[in-house]
N, C-alpha and C positions, 0 to 999 in steps of 0.2 A: 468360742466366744465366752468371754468372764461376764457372769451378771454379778453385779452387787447387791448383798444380800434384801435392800428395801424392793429391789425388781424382783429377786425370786417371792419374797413375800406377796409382793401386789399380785404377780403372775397368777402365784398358788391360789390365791383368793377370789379369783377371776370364776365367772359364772359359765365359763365354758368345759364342754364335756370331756375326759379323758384321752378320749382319741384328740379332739382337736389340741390338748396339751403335748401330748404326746410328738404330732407331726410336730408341732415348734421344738419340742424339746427330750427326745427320747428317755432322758434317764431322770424326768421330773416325775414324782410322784402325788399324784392327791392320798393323803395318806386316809382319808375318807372314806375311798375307794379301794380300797385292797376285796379281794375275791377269796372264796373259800382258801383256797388252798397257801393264798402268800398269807392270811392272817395264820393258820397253823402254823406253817412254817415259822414265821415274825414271834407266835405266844409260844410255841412249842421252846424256841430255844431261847425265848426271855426268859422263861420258867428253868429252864436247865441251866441257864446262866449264872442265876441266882445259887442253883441247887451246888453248883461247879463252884463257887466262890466260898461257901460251906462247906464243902469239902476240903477247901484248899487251905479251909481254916483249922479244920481238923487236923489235916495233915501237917501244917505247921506249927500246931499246940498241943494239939492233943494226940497224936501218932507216936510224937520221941518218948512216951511215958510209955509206949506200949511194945515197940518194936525195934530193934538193932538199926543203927544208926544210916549201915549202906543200903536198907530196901527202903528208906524217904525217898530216895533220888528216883527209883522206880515209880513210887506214888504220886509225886513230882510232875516224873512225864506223862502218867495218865492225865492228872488235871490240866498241866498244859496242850497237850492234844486237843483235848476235850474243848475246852477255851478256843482255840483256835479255831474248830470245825463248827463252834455253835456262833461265833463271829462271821466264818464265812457263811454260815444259813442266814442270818438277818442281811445279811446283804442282798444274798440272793432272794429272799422274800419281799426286797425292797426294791427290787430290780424289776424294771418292767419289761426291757427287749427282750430277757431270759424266756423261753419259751415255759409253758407251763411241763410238759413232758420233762423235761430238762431240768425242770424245780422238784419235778415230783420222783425223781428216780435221785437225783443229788442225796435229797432229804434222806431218802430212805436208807440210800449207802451209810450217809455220815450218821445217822442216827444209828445203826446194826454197826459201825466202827464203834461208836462212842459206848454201847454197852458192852461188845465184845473185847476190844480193846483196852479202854480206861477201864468198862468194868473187873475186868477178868486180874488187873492189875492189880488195883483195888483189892479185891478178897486176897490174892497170894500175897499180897503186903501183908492181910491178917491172918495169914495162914497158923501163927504163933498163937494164937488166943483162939481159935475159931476149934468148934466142939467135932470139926471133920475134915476131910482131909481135903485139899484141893492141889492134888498132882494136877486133876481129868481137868485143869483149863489152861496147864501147859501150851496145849496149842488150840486154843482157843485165842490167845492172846496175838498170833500172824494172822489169824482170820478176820481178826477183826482190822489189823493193819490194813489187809490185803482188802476190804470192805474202805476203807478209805477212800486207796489208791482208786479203786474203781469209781469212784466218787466220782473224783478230781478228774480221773480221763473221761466218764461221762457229761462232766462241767465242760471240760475242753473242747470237744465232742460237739457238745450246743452251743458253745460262742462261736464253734469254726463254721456253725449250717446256718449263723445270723446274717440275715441280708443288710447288705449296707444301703 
């Protein structure tokens, strides 16, 4: 059923409690109402959103002044990753039917990819200017892919045990 945006507004504004929103409407949120863990989840990766966008700014101005032109593309995919996994966490923080187990093991993946992965990126892009050596995160870089992956099939995982 489509509401039009003055009923979702009136709905939201309704003095009824969460649960009884909820049964009308599974994927309404009181954003009032957020619980420990969806507001980490929701601040953790606004703030990393921010920080992702500063990055990306770096890497598109101030990176080509420091390093050969084919590891931007590497730098590139870190941020976009990164972008991508910290979008699907606010979603998932905004998500009500998502069980909280399911929010809270996602999170943890996508956040141990996002440093593992983008981060580990990151430095071997600046491997050229950096006072050390960074071989030893070689493969630290699939670890953190593979911290993703497990994400995503722990995501899939909790939408598949959601009761309809």
């Amino acid at each position: 059923m489509y509401l039009e945006r003055t009923n979702v507004v009136n709905y939201a504004n309704t003095n009824e409690t969460n649960s009884e929103n909820f049964k009308k409407n599974p994927w309404l949120l009181n954003l009032k109402s957020l619980n420990k863990l969806d507001k980490r989840i929701v601040v953790t990766a606004s703030f990393l959103g921010a920080l992702t966008i500063a990055i990306g700014a770096f890497g598109a101005h101030g990176l080509k002044q420091l390093v050969e032109a084919d590891v931007i593309t590497s730098f590139e995919t870190g941020v976009r990753y990164q972008m991508f996994h910290l979008i699907v966490l606010l979603i998932i923080g905004f998500s009500v039917p998502i069980s909280a187990t399911t929010k809270k093991w996602v999170f943890w993946f996508f956040i141990g990819g996002i440093i593992l992965f983008s981060g580990s990126i990151y430095i071997m892009v600046l491997k050229e200017i950096l006072p050390f050596d960074v071989k030893f995160l070689g493969p630290v870089t699939p670890l953190g892919g593979l911290s993703f992956i497990i994400g995503w099939l722990r995501l899939g995982y909790g939408l598949l045990k959601l009761k309809s």
